[in-house]
N, C-alpha and C positions, 0 to 999 in steps of 0.2 A: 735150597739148603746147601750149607758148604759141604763139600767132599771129602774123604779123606782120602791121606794119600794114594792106600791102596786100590778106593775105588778110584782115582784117576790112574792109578796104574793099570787097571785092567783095563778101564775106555780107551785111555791111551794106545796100550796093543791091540784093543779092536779095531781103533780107526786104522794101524797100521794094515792090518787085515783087510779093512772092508778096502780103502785105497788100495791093496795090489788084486783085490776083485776084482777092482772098477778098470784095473789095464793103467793106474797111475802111478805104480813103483819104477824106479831108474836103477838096475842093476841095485847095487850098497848103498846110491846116494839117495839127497834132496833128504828131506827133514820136517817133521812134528814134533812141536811141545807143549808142552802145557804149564803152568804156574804153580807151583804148588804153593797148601795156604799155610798162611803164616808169614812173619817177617824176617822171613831170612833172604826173599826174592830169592828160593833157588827154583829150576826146572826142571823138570824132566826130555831127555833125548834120545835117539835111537841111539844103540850101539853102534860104532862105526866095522861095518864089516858084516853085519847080517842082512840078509835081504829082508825086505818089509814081509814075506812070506814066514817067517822064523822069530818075531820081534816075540817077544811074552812079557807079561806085568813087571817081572824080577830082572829082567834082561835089560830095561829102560837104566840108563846112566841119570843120576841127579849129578848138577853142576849148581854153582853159582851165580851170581849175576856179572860175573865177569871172564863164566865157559871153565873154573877150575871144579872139576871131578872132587866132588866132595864125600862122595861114601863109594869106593872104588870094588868096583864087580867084576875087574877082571879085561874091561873093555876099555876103546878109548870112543873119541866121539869125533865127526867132522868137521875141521877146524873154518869149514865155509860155512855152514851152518850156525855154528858159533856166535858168529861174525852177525850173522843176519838177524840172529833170534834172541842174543844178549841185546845189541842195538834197540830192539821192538819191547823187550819187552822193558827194559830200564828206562822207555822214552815214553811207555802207554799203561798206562796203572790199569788203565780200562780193559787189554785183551789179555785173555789166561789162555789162548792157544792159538798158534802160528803153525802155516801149513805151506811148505811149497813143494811146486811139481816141474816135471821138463813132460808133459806132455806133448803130443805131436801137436794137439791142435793149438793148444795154449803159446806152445814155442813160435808158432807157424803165426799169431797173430801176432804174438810180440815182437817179431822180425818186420812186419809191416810197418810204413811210416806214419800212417792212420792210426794204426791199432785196431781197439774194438769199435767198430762204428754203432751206432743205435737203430738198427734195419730190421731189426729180427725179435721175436715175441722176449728174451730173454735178454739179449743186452738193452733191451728199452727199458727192462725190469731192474735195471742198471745204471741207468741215466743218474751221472755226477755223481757214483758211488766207487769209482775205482780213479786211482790216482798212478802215476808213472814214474818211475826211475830209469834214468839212462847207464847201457852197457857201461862197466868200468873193468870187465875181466872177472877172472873168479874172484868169488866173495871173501878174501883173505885177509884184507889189509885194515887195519882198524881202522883210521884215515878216513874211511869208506861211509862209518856209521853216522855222524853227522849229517851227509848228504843224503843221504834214505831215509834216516828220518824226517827230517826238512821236507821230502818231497812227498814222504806219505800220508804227512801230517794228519787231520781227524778220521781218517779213511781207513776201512778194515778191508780194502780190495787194492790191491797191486799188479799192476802189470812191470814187470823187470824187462825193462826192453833190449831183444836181443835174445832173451834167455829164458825168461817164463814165466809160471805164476806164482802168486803168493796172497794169501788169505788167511784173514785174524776173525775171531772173535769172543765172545764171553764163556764161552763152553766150547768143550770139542763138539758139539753136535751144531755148532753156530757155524763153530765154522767150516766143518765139512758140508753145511749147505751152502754156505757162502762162498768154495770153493766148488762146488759143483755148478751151482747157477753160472759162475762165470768160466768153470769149463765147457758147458753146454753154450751158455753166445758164442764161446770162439769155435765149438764145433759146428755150429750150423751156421756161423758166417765161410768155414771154410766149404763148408757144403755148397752153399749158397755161390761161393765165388770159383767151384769147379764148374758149374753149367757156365758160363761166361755170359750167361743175360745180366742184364740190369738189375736190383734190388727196389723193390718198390719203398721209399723213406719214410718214414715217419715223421710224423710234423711237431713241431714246437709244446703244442698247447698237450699233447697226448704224452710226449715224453715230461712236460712237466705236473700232469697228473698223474702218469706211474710213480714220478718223484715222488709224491706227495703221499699216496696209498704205501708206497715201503716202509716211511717215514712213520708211517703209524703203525703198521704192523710191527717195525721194529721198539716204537716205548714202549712192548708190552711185555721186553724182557729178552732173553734168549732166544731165539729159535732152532728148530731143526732135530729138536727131541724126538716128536715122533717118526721122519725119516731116518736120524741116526739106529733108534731101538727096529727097524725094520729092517735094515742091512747088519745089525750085528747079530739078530734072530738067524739071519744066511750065514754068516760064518761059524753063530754058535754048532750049526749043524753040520758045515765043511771040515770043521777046525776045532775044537775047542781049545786047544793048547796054549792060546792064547793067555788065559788066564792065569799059566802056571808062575 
């Protein structure tokens, strides 16, 4: 069922919540939004200048589809984020929420020339579901959107290379799975490449039957509902201020 605003205001400041749980806030930056409904294509954003630890329902900035602050609270918003999240979302009618992070591990593979290889029980789980964009410096320049769309084309998994992650999907609870999954491959492929042994590979016919099994689990709509409602159950209890 559609949302309303408000309740996407508060999931919204949950996830900002459960993310600096989970050790994935960056000092004031990096960014979550979500779509709100209706045709005005506006979103919702963080404030620029609060830590994800402080974000609340009322605190979220709505903007437009082209990052102007349309009902003004006081705050402004990060103009790199902007950049990344108007692009996404005026270019995917399909995802209502974008999420990106500078995590160590996430950063640390998207520094590699490989990237995320498919060795490991989760990035297998991942095979031909994340797409790449090359470093171009901060995410400021309008210029920039065209070519990130182009490169992230049907794909709700991003690796920004150079820089980090990013993850879309139809719900915030989608995509905070869809972000966690692919923060877990890059954390146990850096696991995996501190011992300095070899990786045991996975073969063809197996990453393309994991393809196949995601493929269906994904027609069946959103996911990630019930791990979303079990991490915001934790911060209901840490935190609740969130909702104010």
């Amino acid at each position: 069922m559609a949302q309303t605003e408000q309740e996407l205001r508060v999931q919204l400041a949950a996830c900002y919540r459960i993310f600096d749980h989970m050790g994935w806030s960056e000092m004031i930056y990096n960014h979550i939004t979500v779509k709100l409904p209706g045709d005005e294509h506006h979103f919702l954003i963080n404030p620029y200048g609060l830590h994800y630890s402080e974000v609340t329902a009322s605190s979220l900035v709505k903007v437009d589809i082209d990052g102007n602050i349309v009902e003004d609270n006081g705050y402004a918003v990060n103009p790199a984020g902007i950049v990344i999240h108007t692009a996404i979302h005026a270019a995917r009618a399909d995802v209502v929420c974008i999420a990106h992070t500078h995590t160590n591990a996430g950063m640390a593979v998207a520094c590699q020339q490989d990237g995320l290889r498919t060795d490991n029980f989760y990035s297998a789980l991942l095979h031909n579901r994340i797409a790449y964009h090359d470093f171009e410096g901060i995410t400021v320049n309008e210029d920039e959107k065209p070519r990130l769309v182009a490169n992230m084309g049907d794909k709700s998994l991003l690796i920004l290379r150079n820089h980090g992650l990013l993850a879309c999907g139809r719900s915030i609870p989608e995509t905070f799975q869809n972000l966690w999954a692919m923060e877990r491959a890059c954390e146990v492929q850096m696991a995996t490449d501190s011992t300095g042994k070899p990786n045991i590979p996975v073969g063809p016919e197996i990453l393309a039957k994991s393809e196949q099994l995601m493929a269906m689990q994904t027609m069946g709509g959103p996911s990630g509902e019930l791990e979303f409602n079990a991490f915001t159950r934790i911060i209901e209890k840490l935190d609740p201020s969130y909702k104010d």
